[in-house]
ROLOMAR-751982 format. One record per residue (C-alpha): residue in three letters; x, z, y. Coordinates in nm, 2 decimals. Each point is the difference from the previous one (the first is absolute). Layout:
// residues N
ALA,X,Z,Y .
...
// end
This chain:
// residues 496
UNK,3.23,6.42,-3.60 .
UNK,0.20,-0.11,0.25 .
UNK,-0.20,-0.13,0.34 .
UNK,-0.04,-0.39,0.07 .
UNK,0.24,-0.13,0.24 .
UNK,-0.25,-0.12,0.24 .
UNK,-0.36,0.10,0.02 .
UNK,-0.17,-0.27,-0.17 .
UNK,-0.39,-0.08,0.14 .
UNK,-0.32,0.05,-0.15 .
UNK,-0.14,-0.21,-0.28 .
UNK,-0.24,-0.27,0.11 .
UNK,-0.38,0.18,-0.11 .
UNK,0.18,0.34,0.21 .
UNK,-0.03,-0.22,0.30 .
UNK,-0.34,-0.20,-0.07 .
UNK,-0.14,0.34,-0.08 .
UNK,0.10,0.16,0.34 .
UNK,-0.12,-0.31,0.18 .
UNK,-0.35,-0.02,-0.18 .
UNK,-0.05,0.38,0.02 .
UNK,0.11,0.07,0.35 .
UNK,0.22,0.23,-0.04 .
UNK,0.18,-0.05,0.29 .
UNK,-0.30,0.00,0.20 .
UNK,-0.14,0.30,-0.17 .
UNK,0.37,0.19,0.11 .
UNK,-0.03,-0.14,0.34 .
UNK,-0.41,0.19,0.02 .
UNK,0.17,0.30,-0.17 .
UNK,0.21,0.04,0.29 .
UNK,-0.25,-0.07,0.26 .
UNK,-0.15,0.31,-0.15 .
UNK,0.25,0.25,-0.01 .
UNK,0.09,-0.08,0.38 .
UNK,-0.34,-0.01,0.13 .
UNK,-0.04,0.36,-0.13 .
UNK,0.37,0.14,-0.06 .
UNK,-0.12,0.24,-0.25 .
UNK,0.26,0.31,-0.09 .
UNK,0.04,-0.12,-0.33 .
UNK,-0.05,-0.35,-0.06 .
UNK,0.04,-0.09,-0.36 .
UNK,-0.22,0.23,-0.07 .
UNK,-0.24,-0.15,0.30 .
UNK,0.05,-0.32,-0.21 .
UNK,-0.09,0.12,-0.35 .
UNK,-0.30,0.17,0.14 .
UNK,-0.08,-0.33,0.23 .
UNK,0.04,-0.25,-0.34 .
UNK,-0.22,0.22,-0.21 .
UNK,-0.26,0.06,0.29 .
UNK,-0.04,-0.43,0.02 .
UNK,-0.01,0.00,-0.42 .
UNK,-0.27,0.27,-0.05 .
UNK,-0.29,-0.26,-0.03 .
UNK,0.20,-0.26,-0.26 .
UNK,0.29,0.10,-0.16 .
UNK,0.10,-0.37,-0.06 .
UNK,-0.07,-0.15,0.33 .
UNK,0.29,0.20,0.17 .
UNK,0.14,-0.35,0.16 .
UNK,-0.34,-0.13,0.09 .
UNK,-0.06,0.38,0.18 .
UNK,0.31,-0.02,0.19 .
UNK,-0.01,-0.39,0.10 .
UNK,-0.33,0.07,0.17 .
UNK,0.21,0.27,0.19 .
UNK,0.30,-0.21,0.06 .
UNK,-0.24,-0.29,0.13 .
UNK,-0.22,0.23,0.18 .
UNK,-0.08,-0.14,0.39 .
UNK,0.22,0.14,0.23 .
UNK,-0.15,-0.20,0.29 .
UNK,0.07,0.07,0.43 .
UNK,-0.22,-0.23,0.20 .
UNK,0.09,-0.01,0.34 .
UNK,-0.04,-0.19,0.29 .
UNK,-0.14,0.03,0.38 .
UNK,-0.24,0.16,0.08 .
UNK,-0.41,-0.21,-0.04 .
UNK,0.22,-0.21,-0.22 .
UNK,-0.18,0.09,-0.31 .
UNK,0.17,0.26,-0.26 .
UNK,-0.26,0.20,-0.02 .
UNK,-0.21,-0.23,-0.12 .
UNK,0.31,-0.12,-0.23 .
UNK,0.08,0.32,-0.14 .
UNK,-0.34,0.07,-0.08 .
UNK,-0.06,-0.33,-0.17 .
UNK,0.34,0.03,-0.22 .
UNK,-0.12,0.37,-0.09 .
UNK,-0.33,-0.18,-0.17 .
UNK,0.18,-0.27,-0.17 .
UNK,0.33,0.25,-0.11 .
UNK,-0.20,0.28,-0.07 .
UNK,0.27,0.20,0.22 .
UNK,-0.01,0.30,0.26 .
UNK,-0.06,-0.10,0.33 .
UNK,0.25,0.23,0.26 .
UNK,-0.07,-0.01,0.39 .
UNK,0.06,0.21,0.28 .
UNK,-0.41,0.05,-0.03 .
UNK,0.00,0.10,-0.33 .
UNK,0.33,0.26,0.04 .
UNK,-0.18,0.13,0.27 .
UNK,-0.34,0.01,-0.09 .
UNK,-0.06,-0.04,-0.36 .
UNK,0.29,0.21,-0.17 .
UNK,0.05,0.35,-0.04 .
UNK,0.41,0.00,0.03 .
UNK,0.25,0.24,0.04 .
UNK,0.09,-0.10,0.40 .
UNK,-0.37,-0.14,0.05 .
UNK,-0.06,0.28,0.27 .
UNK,0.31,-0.02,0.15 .
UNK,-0.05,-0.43,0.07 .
UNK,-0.32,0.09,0.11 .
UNK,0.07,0.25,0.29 .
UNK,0.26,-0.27,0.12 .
UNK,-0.30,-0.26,0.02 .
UNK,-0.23,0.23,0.19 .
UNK,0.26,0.09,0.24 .
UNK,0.03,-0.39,0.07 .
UNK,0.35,0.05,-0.12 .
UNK,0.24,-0.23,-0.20 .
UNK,-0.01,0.10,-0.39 .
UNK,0.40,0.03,-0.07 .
UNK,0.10,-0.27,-0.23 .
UNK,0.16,0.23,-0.28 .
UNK,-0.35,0.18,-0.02 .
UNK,-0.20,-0.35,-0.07 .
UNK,0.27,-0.03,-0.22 .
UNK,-0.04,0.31,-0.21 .
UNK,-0.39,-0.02,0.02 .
UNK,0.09,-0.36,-0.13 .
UNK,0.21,0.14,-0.27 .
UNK,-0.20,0.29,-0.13 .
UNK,-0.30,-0.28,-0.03 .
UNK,0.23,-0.23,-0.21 .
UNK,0.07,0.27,-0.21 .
UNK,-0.38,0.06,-0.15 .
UNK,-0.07,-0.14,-0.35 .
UNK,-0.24,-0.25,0.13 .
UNK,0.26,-0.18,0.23 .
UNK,0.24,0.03,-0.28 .
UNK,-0.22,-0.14,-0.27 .
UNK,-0.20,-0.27,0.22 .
UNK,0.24,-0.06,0.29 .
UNK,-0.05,-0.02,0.31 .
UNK,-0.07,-0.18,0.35 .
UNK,0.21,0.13,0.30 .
UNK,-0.21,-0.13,0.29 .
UNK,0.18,-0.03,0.38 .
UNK,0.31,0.21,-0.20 .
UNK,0.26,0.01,0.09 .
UNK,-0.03,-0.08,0.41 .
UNK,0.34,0.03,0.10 .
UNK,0.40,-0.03,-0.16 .
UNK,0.01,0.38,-0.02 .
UNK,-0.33,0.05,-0.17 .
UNK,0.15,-0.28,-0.26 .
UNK,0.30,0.20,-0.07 .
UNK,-0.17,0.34,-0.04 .
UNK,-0.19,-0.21,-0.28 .
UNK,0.26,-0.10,-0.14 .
UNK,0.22,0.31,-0.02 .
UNK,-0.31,0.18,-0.15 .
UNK,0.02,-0.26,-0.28 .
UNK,-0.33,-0.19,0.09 .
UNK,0.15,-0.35,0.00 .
UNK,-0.31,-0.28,0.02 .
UNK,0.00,-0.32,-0.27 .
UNK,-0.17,-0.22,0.27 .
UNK,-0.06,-0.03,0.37 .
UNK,-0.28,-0.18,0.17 .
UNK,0.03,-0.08,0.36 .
UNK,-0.31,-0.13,0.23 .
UNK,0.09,-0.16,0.25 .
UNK,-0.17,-0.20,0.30 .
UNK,0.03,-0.06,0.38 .
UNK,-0.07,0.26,0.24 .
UNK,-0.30,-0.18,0.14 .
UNK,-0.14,-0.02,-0.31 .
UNK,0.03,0.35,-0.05 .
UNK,-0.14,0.13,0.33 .
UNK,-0.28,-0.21,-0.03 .
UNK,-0.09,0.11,-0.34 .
UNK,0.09,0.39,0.05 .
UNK,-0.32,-0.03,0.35 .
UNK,-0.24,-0.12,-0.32 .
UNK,0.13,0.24,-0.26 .
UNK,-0.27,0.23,-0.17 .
UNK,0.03,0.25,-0.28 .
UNK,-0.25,0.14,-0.28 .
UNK,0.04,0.35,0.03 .
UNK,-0.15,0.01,-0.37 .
UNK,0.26,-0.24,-0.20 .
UNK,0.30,0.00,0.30 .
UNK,-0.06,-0.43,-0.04 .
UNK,0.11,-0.16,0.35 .
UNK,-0.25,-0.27,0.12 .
UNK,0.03,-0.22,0.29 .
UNK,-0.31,-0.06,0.27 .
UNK,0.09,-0.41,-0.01 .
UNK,0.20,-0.07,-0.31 .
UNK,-0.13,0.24,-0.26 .
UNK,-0.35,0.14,0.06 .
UNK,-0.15,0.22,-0.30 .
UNK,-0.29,-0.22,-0.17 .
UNK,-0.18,0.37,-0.08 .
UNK,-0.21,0.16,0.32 .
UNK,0.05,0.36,-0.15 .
UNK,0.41,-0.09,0.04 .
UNK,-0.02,-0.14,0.32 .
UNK,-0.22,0.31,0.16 .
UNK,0.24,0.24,-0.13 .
UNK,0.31,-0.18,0.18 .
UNK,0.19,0.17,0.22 .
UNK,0.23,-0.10,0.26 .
UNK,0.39,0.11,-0.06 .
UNK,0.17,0.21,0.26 .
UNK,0.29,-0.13,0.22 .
UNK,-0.16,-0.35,0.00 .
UNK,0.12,-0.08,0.36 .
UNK,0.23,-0.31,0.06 .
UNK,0.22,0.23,0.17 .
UNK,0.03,0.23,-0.27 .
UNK,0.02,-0.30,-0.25 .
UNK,0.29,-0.12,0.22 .
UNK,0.21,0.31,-0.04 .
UNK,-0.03,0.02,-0.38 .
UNK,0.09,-0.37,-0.04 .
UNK,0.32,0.04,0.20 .
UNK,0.08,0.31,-0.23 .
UNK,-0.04,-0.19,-0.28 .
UNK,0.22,-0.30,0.08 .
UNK,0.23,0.24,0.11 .
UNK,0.01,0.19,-0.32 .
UNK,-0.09,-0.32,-0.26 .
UNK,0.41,-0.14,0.00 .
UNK,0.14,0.35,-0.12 .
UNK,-0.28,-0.05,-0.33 .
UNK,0.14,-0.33,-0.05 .
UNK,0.30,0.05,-0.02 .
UNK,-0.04,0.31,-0.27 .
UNK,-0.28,-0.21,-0.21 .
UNK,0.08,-0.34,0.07 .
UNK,0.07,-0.09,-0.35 .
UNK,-0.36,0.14,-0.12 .
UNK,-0.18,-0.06,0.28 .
UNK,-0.19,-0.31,0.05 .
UNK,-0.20,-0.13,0.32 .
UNK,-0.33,-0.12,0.00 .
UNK,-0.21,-0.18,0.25 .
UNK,-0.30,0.21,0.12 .
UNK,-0.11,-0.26,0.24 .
UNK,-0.24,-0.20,-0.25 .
UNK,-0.29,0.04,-0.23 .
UNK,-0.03,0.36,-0.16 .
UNK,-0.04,-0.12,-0.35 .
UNK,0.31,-0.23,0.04 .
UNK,0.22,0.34,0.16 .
UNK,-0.11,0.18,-0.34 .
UNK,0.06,-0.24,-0.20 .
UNK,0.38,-0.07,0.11 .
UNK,0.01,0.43,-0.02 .
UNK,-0.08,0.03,-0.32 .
UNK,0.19,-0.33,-0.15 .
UNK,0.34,0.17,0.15 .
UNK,-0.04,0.38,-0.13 .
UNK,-0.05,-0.18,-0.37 .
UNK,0.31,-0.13,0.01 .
UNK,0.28,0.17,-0.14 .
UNK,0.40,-0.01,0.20 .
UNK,0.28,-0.10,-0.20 .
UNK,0.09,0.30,-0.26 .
UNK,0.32,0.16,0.07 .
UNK,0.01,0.02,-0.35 .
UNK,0.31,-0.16,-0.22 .
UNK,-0.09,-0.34,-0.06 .
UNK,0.16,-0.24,-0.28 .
UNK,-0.14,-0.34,-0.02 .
UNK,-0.12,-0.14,-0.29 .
UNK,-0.18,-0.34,0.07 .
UNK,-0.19,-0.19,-0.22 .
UNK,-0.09,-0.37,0.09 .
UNK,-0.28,-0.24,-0.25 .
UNK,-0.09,-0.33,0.10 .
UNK,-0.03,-0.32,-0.09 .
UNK,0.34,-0.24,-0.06 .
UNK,0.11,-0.12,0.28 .
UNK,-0.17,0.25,0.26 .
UNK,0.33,0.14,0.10 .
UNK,0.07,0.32,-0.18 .
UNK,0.35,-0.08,-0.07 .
UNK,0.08,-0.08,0.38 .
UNK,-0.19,0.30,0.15 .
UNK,0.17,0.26,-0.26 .
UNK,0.32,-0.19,0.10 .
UNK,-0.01,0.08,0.37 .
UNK,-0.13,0.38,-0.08 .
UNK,0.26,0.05,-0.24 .
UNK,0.23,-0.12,0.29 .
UNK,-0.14,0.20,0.25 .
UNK,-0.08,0.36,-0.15 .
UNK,0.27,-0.07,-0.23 .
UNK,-0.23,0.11,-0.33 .
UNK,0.07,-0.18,-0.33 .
UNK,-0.14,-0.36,-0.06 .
UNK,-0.13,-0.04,-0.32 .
UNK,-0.13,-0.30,-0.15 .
UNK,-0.10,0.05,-0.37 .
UNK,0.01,-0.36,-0.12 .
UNK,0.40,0.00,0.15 .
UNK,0.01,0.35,-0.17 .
UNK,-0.10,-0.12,-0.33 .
UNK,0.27,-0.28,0.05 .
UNK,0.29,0.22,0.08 .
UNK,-0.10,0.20,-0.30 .
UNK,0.07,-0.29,-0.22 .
UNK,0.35,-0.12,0.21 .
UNK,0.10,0.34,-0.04 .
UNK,-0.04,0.06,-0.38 .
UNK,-0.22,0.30,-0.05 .
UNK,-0.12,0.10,-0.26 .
UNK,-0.33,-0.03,0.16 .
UNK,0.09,-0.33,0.15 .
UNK,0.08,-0.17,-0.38 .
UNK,-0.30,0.12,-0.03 .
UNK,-0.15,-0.19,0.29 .
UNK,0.19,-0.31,-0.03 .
UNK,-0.21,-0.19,-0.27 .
UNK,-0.33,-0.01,0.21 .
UNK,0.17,-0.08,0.32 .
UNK,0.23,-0.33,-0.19 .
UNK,-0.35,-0.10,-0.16 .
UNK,-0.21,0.07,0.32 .
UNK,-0.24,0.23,-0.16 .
UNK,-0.11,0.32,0.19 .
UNK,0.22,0.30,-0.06 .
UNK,-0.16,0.28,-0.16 .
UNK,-0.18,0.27,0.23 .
UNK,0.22,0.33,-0.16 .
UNK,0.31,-0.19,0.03 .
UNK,-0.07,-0.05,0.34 .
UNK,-0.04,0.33,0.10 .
UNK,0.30,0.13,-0.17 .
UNK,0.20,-0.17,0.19 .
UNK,-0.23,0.02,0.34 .
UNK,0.04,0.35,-0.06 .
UNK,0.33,0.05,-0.07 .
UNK,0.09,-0.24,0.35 .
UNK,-0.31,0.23,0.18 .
UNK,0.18,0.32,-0.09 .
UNK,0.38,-0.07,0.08 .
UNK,0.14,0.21,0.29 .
UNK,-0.01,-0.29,0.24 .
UNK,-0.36,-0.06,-0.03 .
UNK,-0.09,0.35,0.00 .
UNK,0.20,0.11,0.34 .
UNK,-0.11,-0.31,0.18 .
UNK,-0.31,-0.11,-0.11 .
UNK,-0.06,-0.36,-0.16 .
UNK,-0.23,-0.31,0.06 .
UNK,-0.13,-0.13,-0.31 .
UNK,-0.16,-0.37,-0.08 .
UNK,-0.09,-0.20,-0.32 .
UNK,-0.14,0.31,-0.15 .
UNK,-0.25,0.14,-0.10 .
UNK,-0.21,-0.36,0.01 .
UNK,-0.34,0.17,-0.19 .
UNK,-0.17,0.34,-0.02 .
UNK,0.18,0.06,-0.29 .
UNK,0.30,0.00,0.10 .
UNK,-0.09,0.26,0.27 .
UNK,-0.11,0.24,-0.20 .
UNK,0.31,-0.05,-0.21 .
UNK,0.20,0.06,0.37 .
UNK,-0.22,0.26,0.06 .
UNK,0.08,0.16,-0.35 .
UNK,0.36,-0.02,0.04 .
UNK,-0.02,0.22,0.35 .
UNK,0.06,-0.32,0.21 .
UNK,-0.23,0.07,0.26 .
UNK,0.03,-0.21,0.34 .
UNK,-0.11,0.14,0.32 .
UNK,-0.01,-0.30,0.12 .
UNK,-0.16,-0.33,-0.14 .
UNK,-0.06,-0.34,0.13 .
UNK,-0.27,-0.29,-0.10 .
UNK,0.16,-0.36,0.16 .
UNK,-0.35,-0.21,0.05 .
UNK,0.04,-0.37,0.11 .
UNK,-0.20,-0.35,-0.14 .
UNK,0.06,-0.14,-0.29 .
UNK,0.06,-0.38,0.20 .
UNK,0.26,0.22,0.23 .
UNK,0.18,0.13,-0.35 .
UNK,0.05,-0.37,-0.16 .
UNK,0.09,-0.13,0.28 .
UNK,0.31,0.29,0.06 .
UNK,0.10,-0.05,-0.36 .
UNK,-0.07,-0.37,-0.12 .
UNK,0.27,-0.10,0.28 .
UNK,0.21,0.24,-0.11 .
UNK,0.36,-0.10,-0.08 .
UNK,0.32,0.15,-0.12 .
UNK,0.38,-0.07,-0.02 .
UNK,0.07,-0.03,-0.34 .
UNK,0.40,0.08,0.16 .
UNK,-0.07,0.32,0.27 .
UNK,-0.36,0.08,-0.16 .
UNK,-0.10,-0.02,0.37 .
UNK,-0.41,-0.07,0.03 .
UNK,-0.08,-0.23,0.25 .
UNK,-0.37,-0.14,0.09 .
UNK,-0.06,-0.35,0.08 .
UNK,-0.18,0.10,0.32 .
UNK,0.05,0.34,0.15 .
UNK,0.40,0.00,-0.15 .
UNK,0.12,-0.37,-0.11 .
UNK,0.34,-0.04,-0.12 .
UNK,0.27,0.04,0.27 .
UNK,0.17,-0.36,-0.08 .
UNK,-0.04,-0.29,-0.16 .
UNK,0.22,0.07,-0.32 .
UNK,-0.18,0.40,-0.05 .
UNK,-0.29,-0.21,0.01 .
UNK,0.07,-0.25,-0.29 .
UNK,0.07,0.24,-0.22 .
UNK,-0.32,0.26,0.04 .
UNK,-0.19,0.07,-0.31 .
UNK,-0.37,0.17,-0.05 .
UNK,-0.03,0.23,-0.21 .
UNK,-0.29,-0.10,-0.28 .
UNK,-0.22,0.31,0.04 .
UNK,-0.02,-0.09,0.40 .
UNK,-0.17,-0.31,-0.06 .
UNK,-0.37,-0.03,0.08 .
UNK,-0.17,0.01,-0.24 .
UNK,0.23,0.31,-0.14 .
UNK,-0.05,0.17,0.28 .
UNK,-0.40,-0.04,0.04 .
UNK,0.04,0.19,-0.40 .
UNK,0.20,0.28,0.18 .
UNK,-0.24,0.06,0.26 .
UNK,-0.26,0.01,-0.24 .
UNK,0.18,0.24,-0.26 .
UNK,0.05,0.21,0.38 .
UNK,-0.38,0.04,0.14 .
UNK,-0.14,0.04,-0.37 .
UNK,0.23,0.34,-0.02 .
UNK,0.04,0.09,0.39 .
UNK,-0.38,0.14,0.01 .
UNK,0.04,0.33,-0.23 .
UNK,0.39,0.05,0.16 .
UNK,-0.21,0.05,0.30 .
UNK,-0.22,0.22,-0.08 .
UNK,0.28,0.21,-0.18 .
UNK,0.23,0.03,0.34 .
UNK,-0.32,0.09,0.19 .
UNK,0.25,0.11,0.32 .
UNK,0.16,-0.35,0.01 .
UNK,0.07,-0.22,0.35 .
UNK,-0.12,-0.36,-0.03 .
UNK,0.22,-0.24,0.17 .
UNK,-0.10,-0.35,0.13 .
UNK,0.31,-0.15,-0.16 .
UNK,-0.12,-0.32,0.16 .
UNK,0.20,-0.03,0.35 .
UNK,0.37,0.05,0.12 .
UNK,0.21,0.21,-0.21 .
UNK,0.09,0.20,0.30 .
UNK,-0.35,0.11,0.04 .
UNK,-0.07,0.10,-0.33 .
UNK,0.35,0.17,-0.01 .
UNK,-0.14,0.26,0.33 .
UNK,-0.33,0.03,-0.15 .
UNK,0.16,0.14,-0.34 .
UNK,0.22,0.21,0.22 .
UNK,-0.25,0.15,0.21 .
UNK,-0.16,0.10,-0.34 .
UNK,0.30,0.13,-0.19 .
UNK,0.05,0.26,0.31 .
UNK,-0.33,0.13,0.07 .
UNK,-0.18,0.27,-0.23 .
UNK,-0.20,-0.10,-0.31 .
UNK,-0.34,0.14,0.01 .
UNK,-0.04,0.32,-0.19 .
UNK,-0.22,-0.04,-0.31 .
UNK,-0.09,0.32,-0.01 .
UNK,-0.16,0.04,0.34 .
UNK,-0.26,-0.28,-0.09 .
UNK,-0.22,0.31,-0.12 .
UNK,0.07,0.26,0.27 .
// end
């Protein structure tokens, strides 16, 4: 057989597949893996690496791997008294991850280069930055940093540090960065106090342990002078611009200068959230609401801007009959007597528009269907899945009042409102019309026919947005934006 003149792309469920599964994501871990430990051969290292995370449940091989790919791979940095020790440790309760400091390379893990870092430290020497980096490296490389993930804490402390990370393949999802003014800092570092027993930091003024058997056991830190503090601050400032510039897209800062509850609060609220996926992204936009909340306008101005398909389905259903399908004869009687046009005959041709080339390389915006949970499930049947889906919420006095002064040119079909839009002249405005169904007390019937169905639609798209539909168009257009471009949650890590 002769080869197709031009590739031609995936069918639709290829694509909903890879986005539900992760696949791209679970690629994108894959090869995380193979450069954080170059093994000699590595599909083999892969096979062997797949099987090792599927031994337990041989049908949960996604659900193994997503905890993997979504495993913390958390640096907390900042000043020094600025607080990410007591950050790290915190996130390590509430993550169930590996906590990695220069106290716990040193003194708590038997590695490879452990000696060698140590005799540097008891000479009162520099450790080298590419040995903190291997003793960094060989600690990433354990099975419990690899299956929990882990908490880099006051790593990396310079530019070149960052790059040795990075070369070795350990590349961090998010970075926290305390922050606070020097003053601050000095004055907290002179009350600074440490349980020897748990390595928690506790503060003389600001956070004094509650227990007598923890504050008898307290010690005092070394290198506690102002002078010494001085030094180490300079350093840092020195050293911080080189880290922003390699992390600045992951790295977020965070006030240390305020209550400790609200500092680990903020913490952990950023390393939940997930960046934008590199991942290949087609639209397909779903929008339900109520007549006259704006779906048509707001898929409109998408459609214009990210240039995906428009689709209305009560317009679709009309072409079908102007164009003489066979599916749009069949069509034709209950749209000339007004009668509701049968569910399968909708989704034939929903699904024939849904799957044409255009929609499926661009990505569509769909309104008008489906309008009950019904309907859904017959989407859902026929491997329409949006990844994107939109509830338009506004009063029912704020509906009749956009669509009972509703007019339109009988001549251009232009729709004009009586308030926000009247008729440009005199003449356009002689001749308006309203359409029956946007009279009142039609439109009150609508509404009601909409909330009676909207409940169970709801609790079938269980990831939708919810858009206050009631305020300038312009708004609501950003807010659906901001929505379409940032990551859907993941269903799968609700259980990890």
């Amino acid at each position: 057989m002769d080869a197709p003149a031009r590739p031609w792309p995936p069918p639709p469920p290829v694509g909903a597949y890879a986005e539900e599964r992760e696949l791209f994501r679970l690629l994108q871990n894959m090869l995380e893996e193979l450069l954080i430990h170059k093994p000699d051969d590595p599909i083999q290292y892969m096979i062997n690496h797949l099987k090792q995370n599927n031994d337990d449940d041989t049908t949960s091989l996604g659900y193994q791997e997503l905890k993997r790919v979504w495993a913390p791979r958390i640096c907390v940095l900042g000043p020094p008294a600025s607080g990410k020790t007591t950050a790290a440790m915190w996130l390590c309760k509430h993550l169930d991850a590996i906590r990695i400091s220069q106290e716990t390379l040193l003194f708590k893990e038997i590695l490879t280069l452990t000696e060698e870092a140590k005799a540097y430290k008891e000479r009162k020497q520099k450790i080298p930055n590419a040995l903190w980096a291997n003793l960094i490296q060989e600690r990433l490389s354990n099975v419990d940093c690899i299956k929990q993930g882990w908490i880099l804490e006051g790593f990396p402390e310079n530019q070149e540090q960052a790059w040795m990370l990075q070369s070795s393949g350990i590349i961090p999802r998010h970075i926290v960065v305390l922050y606070a003014p020097d003053t601050v800092l000095i004055e907290r570092n002179s009350g600074k106090r440490l349980d020897p027993f748990t390595e928690e930091v506790y503060h003389t003024t600001f956070d004094w342990p509650s227990d007598l058997l923890v504050q008898q056991r307290l010690v005092k830190p070394e290198d506690l002078s102002e002078q010494e503090m001085s030094k180490k601050l300079l350093e840092y400032h020195r050293n911080f611009p080189g880290i922003f510039q390699i992390y600045q897209k992951v790295l977020k800062l965070i006030n240390a200068d305020q209550p400790s509850v609200d500092v680990l609060s903020q913490v952990l609220t950023y390393v939940q959230t997930r960046h934008r996926s590199a991942a290949p992204f087609t639209p397909r936009i779903l929008f339900c609401g109520p007549p006259g909340s704006g779906k048509s306008l707001q898929a409109a101005l998408i459609a214009q801007k990210y240039g995906v398909v428009n689709i209305c389905c009560g317009q679709l259903l009309k072409e079908a009959v102007a164009d003489k399908t066979k599916l749009g004869e069949l069509v034709k009687p209950y749209i000339d007597n007004g009668y509701p046009v049968p569910d399968n005959l909708v989704m034939k041709i929903l699904a024939k528009r849904l799957n044409a080339l255009d929609c499926v390389t661009n990505g569509w915006v769909l309104y008008g269907f489906p309008r009950d949970i019904e309907q859904g499930e017959q989407l859902q049947k026929s491997h329409i899945m949006p990844n994107r889906v939109f509830f338009f919420n506004l009063p029912c006095e704020s509906i009749v009042e956009r669509l009972s002064q509703r007019r339109i040119d009988p001549i251009t079909g232009e729709r004009y409102h009586t308030t926000f839009r009247p008729a440009p002249t005199p003449e356009i405005q002689a001749r308006l019309r309203q359409n029956p169904k946007d009279e009142e007390e039609n439109v009150e019937k609508r509404v009601e026919v909409y909330y009676r169905n909207v409940k169970e639609l709801e609790d079938f798209y269980e990831d939708a947005f919810y858009i206050n539909a009631d305020q300038d168009p312009h708004v609501v257009f950003e807010i659906i934006e901001s929505c379409i471009i940032k990551p859907l949650p993941c269903k799968k890590l609700k259980s990890l």
